[in-house]
Every structure is written in C-alpha cells, then in structure tokens.
N, C-alpha and C positions, 0 to 999 in steps of 0.2 A: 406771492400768490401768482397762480399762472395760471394757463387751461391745457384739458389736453384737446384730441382727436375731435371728441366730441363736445365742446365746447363746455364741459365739466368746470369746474374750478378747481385745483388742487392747493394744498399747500402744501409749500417749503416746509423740510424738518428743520428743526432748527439747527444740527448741522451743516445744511446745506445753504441755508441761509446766512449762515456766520461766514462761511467760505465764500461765498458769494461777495458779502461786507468787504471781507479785506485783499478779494479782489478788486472790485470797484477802487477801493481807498488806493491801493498799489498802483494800477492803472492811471486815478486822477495824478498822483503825485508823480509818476515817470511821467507824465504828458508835461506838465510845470518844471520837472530835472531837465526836458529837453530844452527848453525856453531859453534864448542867446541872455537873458538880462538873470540865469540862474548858474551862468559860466562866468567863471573869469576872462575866457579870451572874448566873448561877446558873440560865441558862435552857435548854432545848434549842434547841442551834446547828441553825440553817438546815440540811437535810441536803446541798445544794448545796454550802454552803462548806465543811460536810464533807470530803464527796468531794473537790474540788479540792485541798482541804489537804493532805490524805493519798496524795492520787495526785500530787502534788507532791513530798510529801516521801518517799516510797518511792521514785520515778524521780530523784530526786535534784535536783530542778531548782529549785525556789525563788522559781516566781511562785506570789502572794498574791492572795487576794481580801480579804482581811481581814489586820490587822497581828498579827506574830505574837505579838508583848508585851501590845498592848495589848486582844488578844480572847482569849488562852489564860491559862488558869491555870497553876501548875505541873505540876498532872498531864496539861493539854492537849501544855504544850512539852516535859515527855518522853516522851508519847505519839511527839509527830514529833520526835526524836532519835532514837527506837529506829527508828520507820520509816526514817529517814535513814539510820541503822547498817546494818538489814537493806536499805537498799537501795544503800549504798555497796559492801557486800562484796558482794553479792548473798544472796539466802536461802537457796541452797541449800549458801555458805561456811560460813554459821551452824546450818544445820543441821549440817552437817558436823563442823566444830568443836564444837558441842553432845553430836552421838555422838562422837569421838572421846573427849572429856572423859568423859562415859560407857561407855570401854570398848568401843564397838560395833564391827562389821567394815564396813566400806566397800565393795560388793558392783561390780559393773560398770557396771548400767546406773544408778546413783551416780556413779560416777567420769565416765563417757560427758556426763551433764550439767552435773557438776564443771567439763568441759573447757570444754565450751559458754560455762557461766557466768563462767568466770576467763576467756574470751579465749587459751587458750591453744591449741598445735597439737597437743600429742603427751599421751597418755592416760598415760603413765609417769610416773612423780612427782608426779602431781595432790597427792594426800593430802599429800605434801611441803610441793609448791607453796602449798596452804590453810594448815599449821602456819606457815608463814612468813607469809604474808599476815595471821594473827592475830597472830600478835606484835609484825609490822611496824606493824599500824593501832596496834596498843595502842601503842610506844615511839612514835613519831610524833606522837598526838592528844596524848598524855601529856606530851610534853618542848613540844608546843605551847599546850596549857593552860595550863602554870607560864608559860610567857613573854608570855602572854596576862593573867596575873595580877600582874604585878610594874605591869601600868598599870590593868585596871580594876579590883581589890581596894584602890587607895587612891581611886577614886572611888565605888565603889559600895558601899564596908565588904569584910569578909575572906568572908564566906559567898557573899552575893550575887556577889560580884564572881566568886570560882571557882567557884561555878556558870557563873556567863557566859560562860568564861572557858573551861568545858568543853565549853560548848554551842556556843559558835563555832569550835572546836578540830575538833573532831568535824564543824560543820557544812561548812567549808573544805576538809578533807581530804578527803571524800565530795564535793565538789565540788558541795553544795546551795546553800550561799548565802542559805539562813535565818537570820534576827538574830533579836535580840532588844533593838534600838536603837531601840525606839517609844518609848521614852522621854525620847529626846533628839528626836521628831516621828515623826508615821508614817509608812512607809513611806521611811524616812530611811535604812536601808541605813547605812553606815559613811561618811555624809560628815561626823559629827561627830570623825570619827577622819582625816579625811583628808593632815594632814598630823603626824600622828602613825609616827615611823618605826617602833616596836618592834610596834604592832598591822600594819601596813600590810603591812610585810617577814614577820612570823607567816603573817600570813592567805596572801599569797603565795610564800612558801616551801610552806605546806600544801597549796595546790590545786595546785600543782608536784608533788610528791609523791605526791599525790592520782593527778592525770592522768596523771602520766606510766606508769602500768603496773604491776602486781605483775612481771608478766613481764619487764618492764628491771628492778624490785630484784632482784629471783633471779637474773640473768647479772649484771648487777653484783658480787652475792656471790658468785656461783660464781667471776668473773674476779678476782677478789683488788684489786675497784678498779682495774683496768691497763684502760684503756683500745684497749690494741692486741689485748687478747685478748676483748672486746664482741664481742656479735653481729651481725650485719648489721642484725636488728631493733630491738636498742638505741642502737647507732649511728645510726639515721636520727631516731629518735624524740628522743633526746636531744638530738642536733645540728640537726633538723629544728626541733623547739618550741624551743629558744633563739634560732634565726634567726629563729623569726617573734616570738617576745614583745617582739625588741630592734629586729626591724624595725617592729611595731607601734608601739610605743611613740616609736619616731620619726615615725610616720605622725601618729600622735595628736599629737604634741608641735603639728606644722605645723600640724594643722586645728584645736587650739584655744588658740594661743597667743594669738590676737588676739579668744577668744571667752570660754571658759572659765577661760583661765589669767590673764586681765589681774589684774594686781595681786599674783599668786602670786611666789613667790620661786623662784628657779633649783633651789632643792632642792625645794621645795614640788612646783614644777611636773614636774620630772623623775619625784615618787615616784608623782602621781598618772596621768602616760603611761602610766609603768611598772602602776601598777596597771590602768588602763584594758586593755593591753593584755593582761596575764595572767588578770583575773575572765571575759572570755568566751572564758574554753578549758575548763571550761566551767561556773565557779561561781555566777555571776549577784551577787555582793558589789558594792557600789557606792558610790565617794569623790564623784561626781559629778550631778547631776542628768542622767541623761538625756535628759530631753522638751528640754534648753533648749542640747542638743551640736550641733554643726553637721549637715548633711546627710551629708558625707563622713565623716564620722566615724560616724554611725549604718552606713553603709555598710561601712564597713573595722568593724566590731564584728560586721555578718552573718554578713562573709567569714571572721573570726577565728572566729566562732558554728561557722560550718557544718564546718570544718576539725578542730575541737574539739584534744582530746586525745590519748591513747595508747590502743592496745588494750590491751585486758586489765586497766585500771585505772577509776578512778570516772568519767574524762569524758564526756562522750557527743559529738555529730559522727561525719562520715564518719571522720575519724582522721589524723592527722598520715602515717603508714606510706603510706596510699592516698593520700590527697593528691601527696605523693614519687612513688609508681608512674606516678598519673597524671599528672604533669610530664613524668615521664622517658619515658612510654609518648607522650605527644605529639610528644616532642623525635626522638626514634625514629622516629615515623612523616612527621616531617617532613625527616628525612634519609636516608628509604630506608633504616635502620641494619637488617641481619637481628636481630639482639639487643640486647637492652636491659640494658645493664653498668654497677653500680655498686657500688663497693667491692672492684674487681676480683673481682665476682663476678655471675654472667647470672638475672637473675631470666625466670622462665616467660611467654611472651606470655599465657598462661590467666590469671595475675595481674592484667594490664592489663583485661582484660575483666570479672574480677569488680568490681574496683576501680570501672570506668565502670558498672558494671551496680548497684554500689551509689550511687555519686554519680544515678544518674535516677533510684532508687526516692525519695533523698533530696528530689531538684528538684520529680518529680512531686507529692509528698506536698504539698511545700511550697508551688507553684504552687495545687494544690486547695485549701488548706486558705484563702492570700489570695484568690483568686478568690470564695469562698461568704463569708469573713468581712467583705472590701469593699462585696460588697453588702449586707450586713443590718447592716454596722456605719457610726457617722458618723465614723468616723475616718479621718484620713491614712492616703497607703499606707505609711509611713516607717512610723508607728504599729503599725499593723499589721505590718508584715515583722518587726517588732523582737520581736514576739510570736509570731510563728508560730515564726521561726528560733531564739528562746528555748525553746517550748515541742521542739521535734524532736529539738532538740541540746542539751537538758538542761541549759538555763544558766541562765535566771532573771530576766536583764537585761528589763527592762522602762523603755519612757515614763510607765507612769503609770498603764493604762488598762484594766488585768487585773481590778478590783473595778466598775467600767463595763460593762464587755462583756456581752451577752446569754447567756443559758443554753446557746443552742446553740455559738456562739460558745470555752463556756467548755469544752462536752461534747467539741468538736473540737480543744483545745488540751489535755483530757486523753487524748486517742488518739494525739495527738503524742508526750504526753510517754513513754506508754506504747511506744511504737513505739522512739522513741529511746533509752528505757533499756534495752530487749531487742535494738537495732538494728536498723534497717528492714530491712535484707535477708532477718535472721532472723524479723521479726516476721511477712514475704510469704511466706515458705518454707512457716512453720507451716502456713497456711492451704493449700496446695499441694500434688499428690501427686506424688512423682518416682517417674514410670514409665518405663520403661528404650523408647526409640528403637530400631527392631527393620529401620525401613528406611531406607536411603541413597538422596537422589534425588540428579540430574546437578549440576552447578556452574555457576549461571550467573552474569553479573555484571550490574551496575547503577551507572548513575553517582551518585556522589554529589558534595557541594561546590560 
C-alpha cells in the first residue's frame, strides 16, 4: 500500500508486490552475505558477490560467482538455505504458514497473491492449498535428507555429513542447485558423486518433486492416487515431464557416448543421461563437466532449460503445460482444426495465445540479454547461451564462466533470474497498466508466412 500525488492510497498489484517481497528478501540476505563472520577469511565479502549470491539463492537458480563451501561459513550457507526455502515456497507461503501458526486470519487481498504465488487458478482452497504445500516440503526434504545421509555421514562423520545432507535435500527440491561439494574441487557440482546411485536418484527424485507442482501433489491427493480421476493439468504435466526426461536422456545418451561417456559403464552412463537430462528442469546440479559436453548437447540442455518444469511448483521455464498448448496450438493451426482437443477435452484458443505470448516475452528477454552480453563478453556464444538460458529459467547449469563475467554482465543475469522466478509474463504485467479497450476498429488482414 502506498500513496500517490494526492495523498490517495493505492494498492500494490499483486505482481508488483511479489516483486517487491523478493526484492526485500535478496537485499536482506546480500546485506548478512557481506557480514565478515558469513566469510571464511573473516572479511567483508565483495557486495557484488553478495548480491548475486543471494539473488541466486532466493530465485532459486544456482549460478555462483564464488564456491559455495569454500567462501561461506556456516552462518553464510544457512543464510542461502533459508533464502533458498523462502524462495522455493515463495515468501508469501512463509509468511502465510508463519501467521497461520500464529493464529492470524488470512484476509483477501492475502489469499489474491497467495494464488498468484502458488501458480494456482482458483482463490478457494489457497490457505489449504499452503498447509499442504508445508507439510509436503517438510516430508519430502526430510525423507530425502535421511537418504542423503546413509552415504555422505560415513564420509564426512555423523554431523557434517547430515548437515549436508540437509542442505542438499532442501537445495534439490527447491530446485537450486547449490552444493556444498567444494571440497571434493570447486565449483565441482556433484561430479564426485556421479556414479553414485543412492545420491544421484535422491537428488532426482527431489527436483521431480520439486518441479512438478504443489498443484499436481494436491489433485494427486484429492484423486486417491487413480490416475483416471487426474486432472487435465496433472496429466499433461506428469506425462508431459516424463517424456521429455526419458526422451532427454536418450538424446544425451547419443551426443556423448563417444565424448563424455567413453570409458563409463552401461549403468554409469545410463544414470548420468538420466541425470543430465532431469537437473535442467530446472535445478542447475551437475555429474558432468559442462564447458567439455558436446555442442548438441549444450543445445538440447537450453531447450530442456527453456521448457523447464511445472506451474505452481519450484521450477522455473516457460513450463511443461505451455509447452503441450503450444504443440497442440501449432498442430491445430496447421490442420485448419476449429479446436484444439486433448484428453477429450477443448482447451480455449485464448490459451494458445497466452501461451505464445509468454514463450516471446521469454525469447525476447533472452535474445537481449545474448546480444549485450556477446558483445562486452570474450566468450562463446554456446557459453553464453548456457548462462542466460540458466539465469531466466532458474536453473544454474553453467560452462564455467559465471565468476568471469563483467558486472554488468552479472547485473543482467540477476534481472533474469528475477524475471524468471516471478515469471516473465508476470514480471512485464507488473510494470503495465490494464486499461479497459473502449473502441473496436474494422478487421483487416495481412499476409503472413
């Protein structure tokens, strides 16, 4: 709530208010990153790597400028754990669950940006919808911590190891993609684990869980597990992200059998496909070097980047749901179809339109951001694409080249990450006034194609 000119009172849309939230949250938590007792050397951190840390770890995304083991102390890496948590649920879950737990009432224009924040469509059941969404993260992080712990507690002792154990638990299912594996090298990501089954299947089964939606666990539970009684939205999303993780993974398997995988073993190389292809939907975790994958494979990891996850849950991307509309909306228009039916059921042509209307906010952004970064950077464009499409869509995956990169460079992959954790469409609305269309001109046409 603000005022203007006139001492009016306005409100916040709730766009604009969500934006504001995890600016606040970004801001508090780079102010505590710069903190000498949040370093290891005991100094005041850079406020650069700050900021990017923390707008990192609040968008959920998980490029580094800095390793996160071996520049943060304890109180640094649970500084970004909690931003991770407030920015997996979103902040205004945690508040929410906060006042619940304290007795409060849940008012409207609450519940209005509840909806917004959870991804959801209908205002009815929110407060529901959030008690479950806590419980769910808590039983999830929780039963993946312990399984987490049964391998790095006998390498790294009983405390250390479930710390770690919680912290990558937590950072998987948020779908960030922060380690704490600088210790086995920096910036070394999970390839010390890589063919390790009990970590590898953990971490992805969590960003699964993760991504796929609070909104698919709730019809899930409402539908008693029966799949014939799903919703149209869970049904795509669930059948939708399984065809692409097992079609990835096959993709993957081809482009780096004779690069990546020489020497690996049939199981080896299967888990680390399989993982290649589920960390960019959109957790940024990594069995593999990067900078040394083939071309096509950087390639099919954009497209998996851009596509991402599920609404209403941790991933960011356009979204597996949109993606589906806009297949079926192209298939449609290349058959002349009047309607566009699946699941014996007609979804609205205004769907196809948001859908395209969000896939160009996403291109546009993307296209700007490699264009200014190609030039002021000396890097490949492979390089760079790999980090823009990381920074938008909330994933994390990186070449290499994120503690490299120029300031401005780095200011512009936090307006991404920003943009993609509130979603581009919402983050262009905010800034936008919808005013109501009061005249109808004639209909003409135009060739296109």
């Amino acid at each position: 709530m603000t005022k203007n000119r006139n001492g009016k009172k306005i409100r916040l849309k709730e766009t604009q208010l969500l934006i504001l939230g995890y600016l606040l949250v970004i801001l508090a938590g780079s102010f505590l990153l710069c903190l000498p007792a949040a370093s290891r050397d005991g100094e005041w951190t850079n406020y650069a790597d700050a900021l990017f840390t923390a707008t990192s770890s609040t968008c959920v995304t998980g490029l580094v400028t800095v390793d996160t083991f071996l520049k943060w102390t304890g109180f640094g890496q649970v500084v970004i754990l909690i931003l991770i948590q407030i920015g997996g649920l979103g902040f205004m879950t945690v508040i929410t669950t906060t006042l619940m737990v304290l007795g409060r009432k849940i008012g409207l224009y609450e519940r209005k940006i509840l909806m917004q924040s959870a991804g959801t469509m209908r205002l009815s059941g929110i407060v529901h919808l959030v008690r479950r969404i806590t419980i769910g993260t808590a039983i999830f992080e929780g039963a993946g911590a312990l399984l987490l712990a049964t391998r790095l507690c006998p390498k790294l002792g009983f405390w250390e190891g479930l710390y770690s154990s919680v912290f990558h638990s937590v950072s998987a299912f948020c779908n960030a993609g922060f380690d704490l594996m600088g210790r086995y090298g920096a910036f070394g990501s999970l390839a010390a684990f890589s063919g390790d089954w009990v970590v590898c299947l953990t971490i992805m089964g969590l960003i699964f869980m993760g991504g796929i939606g609070f909104i698919v666990w709730s019809d899930v539970l409402d539908c008693g597990f029966n799949p014939k009684k799903f919703s149209l939205h869970t049904k795509i999303a669930l059948y939708g992200t399984t065809a692409l993780i097992f079609a990835g993974a096959l993709l993957f398997w081809l482009f780096e059998k004779n690069n990546l995988l020489v020497g690996k073993s049939a199981g080896e190389s299967f888990l680390i496909s399989m993982f290649m292809s589920v960390t960019p939907r959109t957790a940024g975790f990594a069995t593999i070097n990067y900078a040394a994958a083939t071309d096509s494979s950087l390639l099919l990891t954009m497209f998996l980047m851009l596509v991402g996850g599920s609404s209403g849950g941790t991933a960011g991307g356009i979204k597996v749901t949109t993606f589906v509309v806009i297949i079926l909306g192209v298939v449609s228009s290349a058959r002349s179809d009047g309607d566009i039916v699946i699941g014996k059921r007609r979804l609205e042509k205004n769907l196809v339109n948001q859908a395209l209307g969000l896939l160009a906010v996403y291109l546009a952004a993307i296209f700007a951001a490699i264009l200014i970064m190609s030039a002021i950077e000396p890097f490949s464009l492979a390089d760079i694409g790999i980090e823009v499409f990381s920074a938008i869509n909330t994933v994390g995956l990186s070449t290499g080249i994120t503690p490299d990169l120029t300031l401005t460079s780095q200011i512009i992959l936090m307006l991404l990450m920003l943009m993609g954790r509130v979603g581009a469409l919402s983050f262009t609305l905010a800034f936008t006034q919808n005013k109501p269309i009061l005249t109808k001109y004639p209909v003409e046409k135009i060739l296109i194609g």
